[in-house]
C-alpha positions as CSV (number, residue, x, y, z in Angstrom):
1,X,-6.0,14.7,45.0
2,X,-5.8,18.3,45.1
3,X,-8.8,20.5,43.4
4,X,-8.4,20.3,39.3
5,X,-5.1,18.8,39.5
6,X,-6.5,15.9,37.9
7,X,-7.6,17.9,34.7
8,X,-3.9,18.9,34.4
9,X,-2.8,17.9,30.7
10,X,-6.3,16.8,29.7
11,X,-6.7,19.1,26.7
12,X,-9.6,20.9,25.7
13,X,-11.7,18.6,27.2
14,X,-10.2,19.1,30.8
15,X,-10.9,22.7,30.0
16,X,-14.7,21.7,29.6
17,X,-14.8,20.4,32.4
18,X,-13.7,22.8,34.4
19,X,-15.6,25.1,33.0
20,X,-19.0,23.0,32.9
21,X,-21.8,24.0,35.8
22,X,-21.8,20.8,37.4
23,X,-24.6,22.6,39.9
24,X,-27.5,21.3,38.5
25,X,-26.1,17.1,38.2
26,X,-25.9,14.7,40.8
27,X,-22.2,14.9,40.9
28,X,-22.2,18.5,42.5
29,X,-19.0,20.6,42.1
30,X,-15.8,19.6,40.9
31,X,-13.9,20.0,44.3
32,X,-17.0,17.1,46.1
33,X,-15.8,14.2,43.5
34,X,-14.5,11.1,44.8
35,X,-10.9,10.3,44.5
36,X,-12.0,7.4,42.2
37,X,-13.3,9.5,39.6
38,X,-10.8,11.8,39.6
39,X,-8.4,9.4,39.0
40,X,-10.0,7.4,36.1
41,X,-10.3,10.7,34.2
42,X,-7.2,11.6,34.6
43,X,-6.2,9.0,32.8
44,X,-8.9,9.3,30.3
45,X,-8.3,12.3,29.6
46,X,-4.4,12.3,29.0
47,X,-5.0,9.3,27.1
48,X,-4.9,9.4,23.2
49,X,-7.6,6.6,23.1
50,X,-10.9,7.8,22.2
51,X,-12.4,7.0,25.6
52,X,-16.0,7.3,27.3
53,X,-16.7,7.3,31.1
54,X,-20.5,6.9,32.3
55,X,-20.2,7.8,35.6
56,X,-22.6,7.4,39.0
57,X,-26.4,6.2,39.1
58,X,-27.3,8.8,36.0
59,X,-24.6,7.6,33.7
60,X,-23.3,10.8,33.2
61,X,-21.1,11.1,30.6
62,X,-17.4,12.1,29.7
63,X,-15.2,11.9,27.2
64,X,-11.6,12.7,26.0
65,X,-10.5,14.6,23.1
66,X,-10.0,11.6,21.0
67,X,-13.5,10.6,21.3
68,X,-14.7,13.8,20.3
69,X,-15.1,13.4,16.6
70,X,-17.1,10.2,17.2
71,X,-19.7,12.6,18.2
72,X,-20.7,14.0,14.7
73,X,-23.0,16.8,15.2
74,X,-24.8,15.6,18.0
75,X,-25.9,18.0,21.0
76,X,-23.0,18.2,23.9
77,X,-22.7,15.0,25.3
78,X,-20.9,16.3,28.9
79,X,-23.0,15.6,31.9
80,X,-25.6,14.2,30.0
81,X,-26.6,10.9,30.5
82,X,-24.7,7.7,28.5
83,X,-28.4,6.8,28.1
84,X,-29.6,10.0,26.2
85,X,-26.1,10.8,24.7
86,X,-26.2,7.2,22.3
87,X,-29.9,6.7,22.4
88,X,-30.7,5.6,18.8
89,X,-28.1,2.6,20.2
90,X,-28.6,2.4,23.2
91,X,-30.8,-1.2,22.7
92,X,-27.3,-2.6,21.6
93,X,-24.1,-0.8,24.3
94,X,-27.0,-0.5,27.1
95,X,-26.9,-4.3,28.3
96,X,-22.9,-3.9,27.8
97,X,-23.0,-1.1,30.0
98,X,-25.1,-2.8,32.4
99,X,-22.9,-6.0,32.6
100,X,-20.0,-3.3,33.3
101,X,-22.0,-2.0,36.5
102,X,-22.8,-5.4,37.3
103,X,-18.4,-5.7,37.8
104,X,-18.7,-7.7,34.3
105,X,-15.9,-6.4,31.7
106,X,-16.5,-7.0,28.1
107,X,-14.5,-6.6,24.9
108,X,-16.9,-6.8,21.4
109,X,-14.8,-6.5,18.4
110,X,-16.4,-5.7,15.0
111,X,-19.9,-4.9,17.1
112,X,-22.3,-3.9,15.3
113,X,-23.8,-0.6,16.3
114,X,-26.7,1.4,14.8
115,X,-25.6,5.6,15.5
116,X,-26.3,8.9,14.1
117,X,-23.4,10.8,13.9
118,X,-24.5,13.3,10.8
119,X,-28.2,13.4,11.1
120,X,-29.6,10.1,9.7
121,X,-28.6,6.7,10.9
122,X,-26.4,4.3,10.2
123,X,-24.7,0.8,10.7
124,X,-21.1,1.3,12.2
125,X,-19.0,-1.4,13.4
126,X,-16.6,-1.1,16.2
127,X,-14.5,-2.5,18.9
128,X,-15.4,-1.8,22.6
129,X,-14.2,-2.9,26.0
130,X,-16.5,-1.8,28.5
131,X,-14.5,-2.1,32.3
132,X,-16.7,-1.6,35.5
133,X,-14.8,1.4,37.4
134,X,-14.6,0.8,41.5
135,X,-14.5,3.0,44.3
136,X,-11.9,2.3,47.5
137,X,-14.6,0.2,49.1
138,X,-14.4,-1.8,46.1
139,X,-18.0,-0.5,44.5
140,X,-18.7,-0.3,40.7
141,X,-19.4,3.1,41.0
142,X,-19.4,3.9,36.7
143,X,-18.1,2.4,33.2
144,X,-15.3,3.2,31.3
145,X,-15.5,2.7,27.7
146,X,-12.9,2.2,25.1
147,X,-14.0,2.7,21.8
148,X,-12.7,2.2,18.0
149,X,-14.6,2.2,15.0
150,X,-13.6,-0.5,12.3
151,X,-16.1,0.2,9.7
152,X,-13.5,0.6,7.3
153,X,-11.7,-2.4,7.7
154,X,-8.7,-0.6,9.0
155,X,-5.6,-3.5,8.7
156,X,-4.9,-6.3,11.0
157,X,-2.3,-4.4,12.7
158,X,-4.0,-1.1,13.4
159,X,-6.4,-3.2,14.9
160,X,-3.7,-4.8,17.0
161,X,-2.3,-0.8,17.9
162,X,-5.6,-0.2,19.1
163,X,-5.7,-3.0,21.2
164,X,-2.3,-2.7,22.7
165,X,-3.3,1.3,23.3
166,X,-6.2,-0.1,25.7
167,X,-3.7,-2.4,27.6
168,X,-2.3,0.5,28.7
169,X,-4.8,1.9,31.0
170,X,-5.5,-1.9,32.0
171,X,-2.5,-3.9,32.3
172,X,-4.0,-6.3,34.2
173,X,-5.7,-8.0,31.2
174,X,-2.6,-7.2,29.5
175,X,-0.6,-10.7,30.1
176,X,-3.9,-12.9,29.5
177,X,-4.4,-11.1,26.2
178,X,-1.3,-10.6,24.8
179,X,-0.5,-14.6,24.8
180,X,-3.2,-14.9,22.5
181,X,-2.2,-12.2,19.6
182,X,-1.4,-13.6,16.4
183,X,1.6,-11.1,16.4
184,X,4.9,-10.9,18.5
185,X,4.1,-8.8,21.3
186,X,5.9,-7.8,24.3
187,X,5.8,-5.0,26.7
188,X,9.7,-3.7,27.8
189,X,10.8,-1.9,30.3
190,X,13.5,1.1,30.5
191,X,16.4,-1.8,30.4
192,X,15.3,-3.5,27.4
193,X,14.2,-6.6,29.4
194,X,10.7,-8.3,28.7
195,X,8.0,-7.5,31.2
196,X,5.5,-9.5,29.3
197,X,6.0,-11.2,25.9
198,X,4.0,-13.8,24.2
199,X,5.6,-16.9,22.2
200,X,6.5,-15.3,19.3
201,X,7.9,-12.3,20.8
202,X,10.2,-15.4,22.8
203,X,10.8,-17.2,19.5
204,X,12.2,-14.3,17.8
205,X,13.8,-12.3,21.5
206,X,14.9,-16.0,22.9
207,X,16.8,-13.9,25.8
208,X,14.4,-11.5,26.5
209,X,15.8,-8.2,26.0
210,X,15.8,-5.6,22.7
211,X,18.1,-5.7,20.6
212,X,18.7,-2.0,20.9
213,X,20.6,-2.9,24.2
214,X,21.4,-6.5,23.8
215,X,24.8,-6.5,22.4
216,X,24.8,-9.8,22.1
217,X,21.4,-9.6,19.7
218,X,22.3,-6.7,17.6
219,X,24.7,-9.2,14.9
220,X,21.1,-10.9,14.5
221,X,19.0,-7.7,13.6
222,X,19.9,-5.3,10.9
223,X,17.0,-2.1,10.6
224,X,16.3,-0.2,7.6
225,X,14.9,3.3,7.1
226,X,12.2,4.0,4.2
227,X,14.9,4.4,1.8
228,X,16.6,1.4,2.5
229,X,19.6,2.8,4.3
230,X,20.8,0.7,7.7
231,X,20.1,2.0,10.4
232,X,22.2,1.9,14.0
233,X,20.4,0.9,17.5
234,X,19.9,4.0,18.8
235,X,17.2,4.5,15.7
236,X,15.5,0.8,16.6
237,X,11.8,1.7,17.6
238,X,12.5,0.5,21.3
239,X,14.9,3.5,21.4
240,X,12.7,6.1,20.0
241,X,9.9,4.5,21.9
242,X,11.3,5.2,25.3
243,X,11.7,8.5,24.0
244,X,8.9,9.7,23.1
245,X,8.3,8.5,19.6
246,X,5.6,6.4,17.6
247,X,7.3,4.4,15.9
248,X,5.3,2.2,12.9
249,X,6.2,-0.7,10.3
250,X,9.8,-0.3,10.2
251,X,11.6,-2.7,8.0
252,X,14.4,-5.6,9.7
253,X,16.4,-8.2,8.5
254,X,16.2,-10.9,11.8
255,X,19.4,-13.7,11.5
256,X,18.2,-17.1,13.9
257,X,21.5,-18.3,15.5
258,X,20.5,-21.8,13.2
259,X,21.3,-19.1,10.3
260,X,17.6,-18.5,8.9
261,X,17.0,-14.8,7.9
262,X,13.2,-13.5,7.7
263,X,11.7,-10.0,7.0
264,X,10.1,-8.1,10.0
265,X,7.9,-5.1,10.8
266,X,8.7,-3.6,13.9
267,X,6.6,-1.2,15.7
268,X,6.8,0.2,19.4
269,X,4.3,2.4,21.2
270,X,6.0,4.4,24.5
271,X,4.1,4.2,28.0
272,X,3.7,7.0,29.1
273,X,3.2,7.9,33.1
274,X,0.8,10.6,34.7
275,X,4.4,12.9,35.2
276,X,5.3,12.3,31.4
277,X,8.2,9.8,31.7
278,X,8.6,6.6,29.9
279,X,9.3,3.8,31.6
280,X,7.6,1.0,29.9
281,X,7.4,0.3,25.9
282,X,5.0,-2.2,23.8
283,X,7.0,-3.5,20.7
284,X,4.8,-5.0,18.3
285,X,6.4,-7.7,15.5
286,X,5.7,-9.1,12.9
287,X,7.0,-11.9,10.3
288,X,6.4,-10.6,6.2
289,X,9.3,-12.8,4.8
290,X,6.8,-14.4,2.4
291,X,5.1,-10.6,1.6
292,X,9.0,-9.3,1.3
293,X,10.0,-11.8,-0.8
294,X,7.0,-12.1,-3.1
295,X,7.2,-8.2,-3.7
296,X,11.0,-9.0,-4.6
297,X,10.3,-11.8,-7.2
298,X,7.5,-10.0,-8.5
299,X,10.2,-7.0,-8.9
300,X,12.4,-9.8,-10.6
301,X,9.8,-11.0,-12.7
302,X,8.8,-7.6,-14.0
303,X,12.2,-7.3,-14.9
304,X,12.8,-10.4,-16.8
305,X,9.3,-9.5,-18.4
306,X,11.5,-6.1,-19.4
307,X,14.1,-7.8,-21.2
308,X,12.1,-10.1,-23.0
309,X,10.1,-7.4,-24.7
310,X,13.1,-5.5,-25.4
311,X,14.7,-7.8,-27.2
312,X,11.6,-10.2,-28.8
313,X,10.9,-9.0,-32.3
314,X,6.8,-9.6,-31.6
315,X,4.6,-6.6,-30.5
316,X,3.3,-6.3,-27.1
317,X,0.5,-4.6,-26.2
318,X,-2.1,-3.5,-23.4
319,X,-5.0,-1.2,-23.7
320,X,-7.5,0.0,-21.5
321,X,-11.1,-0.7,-23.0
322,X,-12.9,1.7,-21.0
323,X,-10.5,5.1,-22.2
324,X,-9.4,3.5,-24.9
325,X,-5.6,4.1,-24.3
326,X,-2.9,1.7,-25.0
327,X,-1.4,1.5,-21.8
328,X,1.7,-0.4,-23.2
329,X,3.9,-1.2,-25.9
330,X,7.1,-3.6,-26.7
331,X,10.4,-2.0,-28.2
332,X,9.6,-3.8,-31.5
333,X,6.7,-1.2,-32.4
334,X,8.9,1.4,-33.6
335,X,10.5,-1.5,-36.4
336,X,7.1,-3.0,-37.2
337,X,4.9,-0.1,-37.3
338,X,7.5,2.3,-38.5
339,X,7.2,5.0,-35.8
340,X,7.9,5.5,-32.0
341,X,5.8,3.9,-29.9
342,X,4.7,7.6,-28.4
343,X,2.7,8.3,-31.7
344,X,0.3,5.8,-31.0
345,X,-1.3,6.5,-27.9
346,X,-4.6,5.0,-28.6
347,X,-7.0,2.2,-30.1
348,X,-8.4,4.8,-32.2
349,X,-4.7,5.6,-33.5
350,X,-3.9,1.5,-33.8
351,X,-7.5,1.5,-36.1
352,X,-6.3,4.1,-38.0
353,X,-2.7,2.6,-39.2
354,X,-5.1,-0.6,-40.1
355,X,-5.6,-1.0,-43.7
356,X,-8.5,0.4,-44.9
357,X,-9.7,-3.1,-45.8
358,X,-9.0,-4.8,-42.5
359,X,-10.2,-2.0,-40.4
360,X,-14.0,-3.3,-39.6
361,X,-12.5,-6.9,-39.1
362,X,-9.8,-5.4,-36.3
363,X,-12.7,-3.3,-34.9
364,X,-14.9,-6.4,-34.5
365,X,-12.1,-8.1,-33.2
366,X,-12.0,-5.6,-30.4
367,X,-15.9,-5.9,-29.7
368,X,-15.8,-9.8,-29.7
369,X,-12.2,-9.6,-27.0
370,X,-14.5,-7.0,-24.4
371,X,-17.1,-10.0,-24.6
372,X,-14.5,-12.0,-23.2
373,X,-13.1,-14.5,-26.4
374,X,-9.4,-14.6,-27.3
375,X,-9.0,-14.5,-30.9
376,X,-6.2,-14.8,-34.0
377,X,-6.5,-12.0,-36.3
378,X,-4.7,-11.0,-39.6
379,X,-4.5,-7.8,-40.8
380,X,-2.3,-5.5,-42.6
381,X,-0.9,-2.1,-41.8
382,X,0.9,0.8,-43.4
383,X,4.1,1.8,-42.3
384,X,4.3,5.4,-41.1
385,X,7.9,5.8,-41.9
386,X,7.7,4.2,-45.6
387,X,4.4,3.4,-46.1
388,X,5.5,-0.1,-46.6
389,X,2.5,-2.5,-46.3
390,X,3.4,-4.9,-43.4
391,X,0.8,-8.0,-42.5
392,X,0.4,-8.5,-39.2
393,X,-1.3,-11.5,-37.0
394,X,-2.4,-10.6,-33.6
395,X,-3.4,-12.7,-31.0
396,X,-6.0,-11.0,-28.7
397,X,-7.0,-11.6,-25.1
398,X,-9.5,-10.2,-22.9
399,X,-7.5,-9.2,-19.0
400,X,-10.4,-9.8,-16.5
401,X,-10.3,-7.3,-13.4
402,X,-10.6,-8.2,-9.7
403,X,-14.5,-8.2,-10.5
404,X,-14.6,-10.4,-13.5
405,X,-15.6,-7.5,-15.8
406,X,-13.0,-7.2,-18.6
407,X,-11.7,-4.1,-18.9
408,X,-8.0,-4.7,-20.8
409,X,-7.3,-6.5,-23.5
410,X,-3.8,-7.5,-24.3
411,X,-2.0,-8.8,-27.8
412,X,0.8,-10.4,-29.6
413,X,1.8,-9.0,-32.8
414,X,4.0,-10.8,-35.1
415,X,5.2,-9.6,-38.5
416,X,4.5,-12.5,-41.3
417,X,5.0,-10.3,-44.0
418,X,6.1,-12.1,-46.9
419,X,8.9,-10.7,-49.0
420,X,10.0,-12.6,-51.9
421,X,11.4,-9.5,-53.7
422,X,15.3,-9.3,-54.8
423,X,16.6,-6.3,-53.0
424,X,20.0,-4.3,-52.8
425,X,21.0,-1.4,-51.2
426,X,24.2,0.8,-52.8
427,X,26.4,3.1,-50.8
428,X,29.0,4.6,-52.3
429,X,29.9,8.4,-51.9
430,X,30.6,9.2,-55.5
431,X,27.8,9.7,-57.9
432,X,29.5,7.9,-61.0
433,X,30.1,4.8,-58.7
434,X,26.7,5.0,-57.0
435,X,25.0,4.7,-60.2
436,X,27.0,2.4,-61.8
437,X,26.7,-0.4,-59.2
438,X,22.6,0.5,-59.4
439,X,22.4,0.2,-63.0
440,X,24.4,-3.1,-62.6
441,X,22.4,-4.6,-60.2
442,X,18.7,-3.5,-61.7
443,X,19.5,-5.4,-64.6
444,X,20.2,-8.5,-62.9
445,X,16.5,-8.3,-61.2
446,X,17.1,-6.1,-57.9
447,X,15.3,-3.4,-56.7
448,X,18.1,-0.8,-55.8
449,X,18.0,1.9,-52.8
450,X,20.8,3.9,-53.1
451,X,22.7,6.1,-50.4
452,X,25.4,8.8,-50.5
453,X,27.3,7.6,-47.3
454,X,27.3,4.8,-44.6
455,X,25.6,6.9,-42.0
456,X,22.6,7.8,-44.0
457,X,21.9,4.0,-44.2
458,X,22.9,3.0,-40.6
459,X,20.4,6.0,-39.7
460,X,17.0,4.4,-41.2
461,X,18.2,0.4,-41.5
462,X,16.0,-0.4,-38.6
463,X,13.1,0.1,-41.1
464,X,14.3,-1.4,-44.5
465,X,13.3,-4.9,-46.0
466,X,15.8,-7.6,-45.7
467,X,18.0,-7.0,-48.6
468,X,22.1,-7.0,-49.8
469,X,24.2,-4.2,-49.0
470,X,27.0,-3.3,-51.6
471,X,29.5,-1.0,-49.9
472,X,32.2,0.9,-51.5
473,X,35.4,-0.3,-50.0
474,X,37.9,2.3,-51.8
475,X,36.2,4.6,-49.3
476,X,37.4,4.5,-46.1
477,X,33.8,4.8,-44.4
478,X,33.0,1.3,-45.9
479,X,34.9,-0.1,-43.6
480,X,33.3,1.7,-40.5
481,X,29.8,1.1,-42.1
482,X,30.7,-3.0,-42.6
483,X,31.6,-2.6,-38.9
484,X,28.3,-1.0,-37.8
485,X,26.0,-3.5,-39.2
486,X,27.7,-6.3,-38.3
């Protein structure tokens, strides 16, 4: 390999490299290193992988740009020794490191690992795969180490990205591994056929080939961008994998020939060559017909949960116990309460329309729901819009959280307000009329609400106590208003 040509395309690390005064290491200049190690960093560092090579009888380290933040704050790590570089850990990689020169490969997943990154130390968890690195004569001559933290739990599939991402620069474990995966798996070359595929990836690509050039396979697989718009083959993820895209949890509807449908997430990652062309692709799949269809009768069930509290004449309510906001309420507030459910945006606002002599009783009530008991409760109110009193029973319940501490409590509220009162309501345009039918019916017991025209009673009737409505029918809006509240 010609001088440097082997830092081409490396980043800034490359640049490091080149720039670092090898002099005073073992390795000497740049222009005396064996063929071997140019060629593993290379392909370290054009990889994306955060990537470590310990190379020659000091360990002397490299890395790639990716690995770079891993670092923290610690001193330079290039040409210094592995040893040195990761010494506050070096009781846990060291014997990994020394099975590698030993020719022993080993892959740790979640490994615990003690490091200081940001001045003070820590317990991380990672994945490694440490891979003796040979010379022509066959000699483990340095380790290469692949490297990703999973400290936060990253998801399942991430996890399986990261894995598939290390295949790359060792395909040789590739087909041993990938039968194992609990995903569909395959890698593809340019034509769309299978180079390697594990049972699932067979199950669900019986023939071998992607769909994005298997005309016989597209009728079976319908895509769908993020807004839920079909997509055509040339924008399936093998297509924009072979040229040059990421592509990651894309949404497709797969038909079996038996007629079957199930929801899958399709991912491929392009495979990139030392010249920059593609000519392989890893498509990762995988089946979330249960997760799709639990998130679409969940979306049915909060919709039938919709209608029912538009339409049911109790009160339904949440509220937060910690910020004391009502996080909900049902349609029927606005009758029973006498206002719009906007105007009551807190517990302290529901207290407040409490009568004055139920008020400590509903505050208790709240106290004894955040201790976890679920309670009937009667209570009476005064209507905003009339200041009617209105008796109310409420059934409380605490909501407990993910950690058992309550923090919502939720309610019923029904209207069992008596009303044994004779009531009529007059509307007649003329005055003389108007107060004729009133006097008429007040002395046969009723208690009369009068109105000048049909549309000043259709506006507030949500609110009024069951009574009889005496319309004038010489007037032609009698009719309309008959009409309306039928």
């Amino acid at each position: 390999m010609e001088s440097g040509n082997f830092l081409t395309g490396g980043g800034r690390m490359a640049i490091r490299i080149r720039e670092h005064d090898w002099s005073s290491t073992s390795l000497g200049p740049v222009d005396a290193w064996p063929d071997a190690l140019q060629s593993t960093l290379s392909i370290m560092l054009n990889s994306a992988f955060p990537t470590y090579l310990a190379w020659g009888p000091d360990l002397i380290s490299f890395y790639n740009d990716a690995y770079r933040p891993i670092l923290g704050i610690k001193p330079e790590a290039l040409g210094r020794p592995f040893s040195k570089v990761w010494g506050e850990a070096w009781d846990q990689v060291g014997p990994v490191a020394e099975r590698a020169l030993r020719g022993e490969p080993s892959y740790l997943e979640d490994y615990t690992v003690t490091v200081d990154r940001d001045g003070s130390p820590e317990d991380t968890l990672w994945t490694f795969a440490y891979s003796p690195v040979r010379d022509e004569r066959g000699s483990v001559q340095g380790v290469l180490c692949h490297v990703y933290e999973t400290t936060t739990r990253i998801s399942t599939e991430k996890r399986l990205r990261a894995a598939l991402r290390e295949i790359e620069a060792q395909q040789a474990r590739f087909g041993t591994l990938i039968e194992h995966l609990p995903f569909a798996a395959g890698l593809f070359g340019a034509d769309g056929r299978a180079l390697l595929a594990n049972p699932l990836c067979r199950r669900f690509l019986p023939r071998g080939r992607a769909p994005t050039l298997d005309l016989d396979m597209q009728s079976q697989w319908t895509g769908f961008d993020t807004d839920e718009r079909v997509l055509g083959p040339r924008d399936y993820p093998f297509a924009r994998a072979m040229r040059g895209e990421v592509v990651q949890d894309m949404s497709f509807l797969h038909r079996s020939e038996e007629g079957r449908e199930c929801w899958m997430r399709v991912s491929a990652i392009p495979v990139r060559e030392r010249n920059g062309s593609i000519p392989l692709a890893i498509i990762v799949m995988q089946d979330i017909d249960r997760e799709k269809r639990a998130e679409a009768a969940l979306r049915e069930s909060e919709e039938r949960f919709r209608r029912f509290a538009a339409h049911t004449a109790n009160v339904l309510w949440l509220a937060d116990l910690q910020s004391g906001q009502l996080d909900y309420l049902s349609p029927a507030f606005a009758q029973v309460w006498g206002m719009p459910a906007g105007h009551m945006p807190d517990l302290a606002g529901w207290l407040a329309s409490v009568h004055p002599e139920d008020r400590d009783a509903a505050a208790r009530a709240l106290e004894r729901v955040r201790g976890g008991e679920t309670l009937v409760l009667e209570y009476r109110v005064l209507r905003a819009s009339d200041g009617a009193v209105r008796r109310i029973r409420d059934t409380f319940f605490p909501i407990p959280g993910i950690d058992g501490h309550i923090r919502f409590v939720g309610g019923i509220a029904q209207d069992v307000t008596t009303d044994t009162a004779l009531r009529a309501y007059v509307v007649a345009a003329g005055d003389q009329a108007r107060h004729g039918l009133a006097a008429a019916l007040q002395a046969a017991g009723y208690e009369v609400q009068a109105f000048a025209s049909g549309q000043a009673l259709l506006t507030i009737a949500g609110s009024l106590l069951p009574g009889c409505v005496v319309l004038d029918l010489e007037e032609a809006s009698g009719l309309v208003t008959a009409s309306a509240l039928k």
